[in-house]
C-alpha positions in Angstrom: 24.5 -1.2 -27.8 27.0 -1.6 -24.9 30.3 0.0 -25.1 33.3 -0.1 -23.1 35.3 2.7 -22.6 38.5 3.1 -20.0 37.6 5.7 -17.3 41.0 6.8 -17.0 42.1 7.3 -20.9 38.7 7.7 -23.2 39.2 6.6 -26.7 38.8 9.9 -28.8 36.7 7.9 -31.5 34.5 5.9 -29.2 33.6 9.0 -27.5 32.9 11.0 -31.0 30.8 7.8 -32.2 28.6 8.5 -28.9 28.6 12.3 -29.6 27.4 11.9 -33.1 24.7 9.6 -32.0 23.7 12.0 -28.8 23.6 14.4 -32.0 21.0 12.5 -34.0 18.4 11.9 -30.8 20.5 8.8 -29.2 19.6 8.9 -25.5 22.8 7.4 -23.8 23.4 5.9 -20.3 26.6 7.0 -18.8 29.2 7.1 -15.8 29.3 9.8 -13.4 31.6 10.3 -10.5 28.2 9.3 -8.5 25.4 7.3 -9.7 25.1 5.9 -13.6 23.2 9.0 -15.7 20.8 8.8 -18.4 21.5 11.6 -21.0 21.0 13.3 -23.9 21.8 16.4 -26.2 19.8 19.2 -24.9 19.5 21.0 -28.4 18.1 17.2 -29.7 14.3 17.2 -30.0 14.0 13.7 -31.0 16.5 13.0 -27.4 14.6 15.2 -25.5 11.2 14.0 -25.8 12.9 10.4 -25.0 14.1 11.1 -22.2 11.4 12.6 -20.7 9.4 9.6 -21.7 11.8 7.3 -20.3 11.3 9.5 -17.3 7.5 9.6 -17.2 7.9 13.7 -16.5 6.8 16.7 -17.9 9.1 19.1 -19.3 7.8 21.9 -18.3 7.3 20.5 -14.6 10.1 18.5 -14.0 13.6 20.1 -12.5 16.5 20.1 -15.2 19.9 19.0 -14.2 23.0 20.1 -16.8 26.3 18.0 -17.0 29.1 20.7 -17.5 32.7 20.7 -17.7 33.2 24.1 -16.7 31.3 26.9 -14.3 31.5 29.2 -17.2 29.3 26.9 -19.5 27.0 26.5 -16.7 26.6 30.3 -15.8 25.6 30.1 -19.5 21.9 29.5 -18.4 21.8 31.1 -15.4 20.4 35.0 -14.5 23.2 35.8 -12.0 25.7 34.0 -9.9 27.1 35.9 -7.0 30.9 36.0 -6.3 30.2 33.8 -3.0 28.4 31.4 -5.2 31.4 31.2 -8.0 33.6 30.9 -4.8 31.6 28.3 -3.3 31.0 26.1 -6.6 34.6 26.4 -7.5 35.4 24.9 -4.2 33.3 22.2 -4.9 33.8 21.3 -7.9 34.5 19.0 -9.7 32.9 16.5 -7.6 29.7 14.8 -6.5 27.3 18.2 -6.5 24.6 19.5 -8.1 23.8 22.9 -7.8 20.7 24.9 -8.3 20.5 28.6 -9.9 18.5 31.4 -11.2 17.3 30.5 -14.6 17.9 32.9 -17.3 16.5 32.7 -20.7 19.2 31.3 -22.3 17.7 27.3 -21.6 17.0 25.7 -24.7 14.1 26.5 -26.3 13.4 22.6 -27.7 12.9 22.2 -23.8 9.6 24.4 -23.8 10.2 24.9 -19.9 9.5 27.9 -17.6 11.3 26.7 -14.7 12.9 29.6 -12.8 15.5 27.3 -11.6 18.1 24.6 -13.1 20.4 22.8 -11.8 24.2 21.8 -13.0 26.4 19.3 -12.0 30.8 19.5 -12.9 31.3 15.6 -12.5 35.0 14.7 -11.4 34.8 11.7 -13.9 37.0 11.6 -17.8 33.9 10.4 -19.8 31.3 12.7 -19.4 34.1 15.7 -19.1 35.5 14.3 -22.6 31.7 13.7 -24.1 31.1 17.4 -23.2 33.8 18.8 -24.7 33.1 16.6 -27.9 29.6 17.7 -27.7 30.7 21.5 -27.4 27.2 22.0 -25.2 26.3 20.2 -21.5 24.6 16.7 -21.4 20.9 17.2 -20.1 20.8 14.6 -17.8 18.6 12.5 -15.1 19.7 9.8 -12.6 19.3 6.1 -13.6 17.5 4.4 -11.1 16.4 0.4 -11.2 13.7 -0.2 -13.4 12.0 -2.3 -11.2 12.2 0.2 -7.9 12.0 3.5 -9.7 10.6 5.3 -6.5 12.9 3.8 -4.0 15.8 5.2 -5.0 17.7 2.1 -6.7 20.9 2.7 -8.7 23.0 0.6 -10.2 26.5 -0.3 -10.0 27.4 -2.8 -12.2 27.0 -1.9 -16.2 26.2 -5.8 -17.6 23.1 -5.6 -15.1 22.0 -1.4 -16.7 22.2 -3.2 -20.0 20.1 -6.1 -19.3 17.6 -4.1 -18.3 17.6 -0.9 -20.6 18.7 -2.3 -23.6 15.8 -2.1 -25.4 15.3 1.3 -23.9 18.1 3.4 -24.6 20.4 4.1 -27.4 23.6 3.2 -25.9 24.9 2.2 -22.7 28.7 2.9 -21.6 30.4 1.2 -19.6 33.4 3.0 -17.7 33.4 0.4 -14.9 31.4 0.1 -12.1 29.5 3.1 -10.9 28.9 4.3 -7.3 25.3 3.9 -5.5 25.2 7.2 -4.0 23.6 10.5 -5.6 24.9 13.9 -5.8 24.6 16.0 -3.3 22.3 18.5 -3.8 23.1 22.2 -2.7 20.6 25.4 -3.5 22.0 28.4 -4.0 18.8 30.5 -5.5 19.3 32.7 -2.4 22.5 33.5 -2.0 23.4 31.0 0.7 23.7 27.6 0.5 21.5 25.6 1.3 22.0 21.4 0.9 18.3 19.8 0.1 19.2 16.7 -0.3 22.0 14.5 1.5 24.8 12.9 -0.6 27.9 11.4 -2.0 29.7 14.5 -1.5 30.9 16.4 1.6 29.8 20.9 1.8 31.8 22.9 3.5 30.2 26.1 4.2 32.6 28.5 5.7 
């Protein structure tokens, strides 16, 4: 299923109807202010296990990455977060980041992980900020790179061509126009300074 939805000005009901599916184990392929994301609600067994499967990871191996709309529903899941970390995420977000934490034990148990670290992104884009809120919990979430060069770090831009070739693999693919072909960049902040380990779309400033 493909549906449109305006980046600018969601429709309330279109992203309800994607909420309820995301509810009922619908993994969904959505916009980001970086790269298109596959995604799906973390308290959702039935999602869960298809996403990692669409993946080809293990749970309990493979990094998490949470889609919030707020640093206070990300510090949810995390065991501490310094006042130079708040200061430094709230600079930097929302925005093309993803930043890993402590873990604390508040990660979804359906996830059956021991990872002492997560990561969290605050996207500066309407859909996944409005799908959040609608969802009342983050999106757990994984890049959508091309089928065809999954270890080459392919992504998409154009929705028509993520449809044509995950259609049969996925719930539900939004479009909200076309997306960017840079990831986020990614900044660790497990020891108190950060630290950016991998390159991307978005700029750190570090003073």
């Amino acid at each position: 299923m493909l549906i449109e939805i305006n980046p600018l000005n969601p429709d309330s009901r279109a992203i309800n109807s994607v909420v309820e599916k995301m509810k009922n184990g619908a993994v969904i392929i959505y916009p980001t202010d970086s790269v298109y994301a596959l995604g799906c609600d973390p308290e959702s067994k039935k999602g869960v296990e298809k996403l990692y499967q669409l993946k080809n990871s293990d749970p309990s191996k493979s990094p998490l990455t949470f889609i919030c709309d707020t640093i206070s529903m990300a510090s949810a899941y995390s065991s501490q977060i310094s006042n130079s970390n708040f200061r430094f995420i709230k600079d930097h977000t929302p925005g093309p980041f993803t930043f890993i934490l402590p873990a604390s034990n508040n990660l979804p148990k359906i996830l059956h992980v021991k990872n002492k670290t997560y990561g969290f992104r605050i996207p500066d884009h309407r859909i996944p900020q409005e799908l959040i809120k609608a969802l009342g919990r983050p999106i757990l979430s994984a890049s959508l790179k091309s089928i065809e060069r999954e270890d080459e770090d392919q992504f998409y831009m154009y929705p028509e061509d993520i449809y044509s070739d995950y259609s049969l693999l996925v719930d539900l693919v939004i479009d909200g126009g076309p997306g960017s072909l840079e990831q986020s960049t990614v900044v660790d902040l497990t020891d108190g300074t950060p630290v950016v380990i991998r390159e991307g779309k978005g700029n750190v400033e570090t003073e």
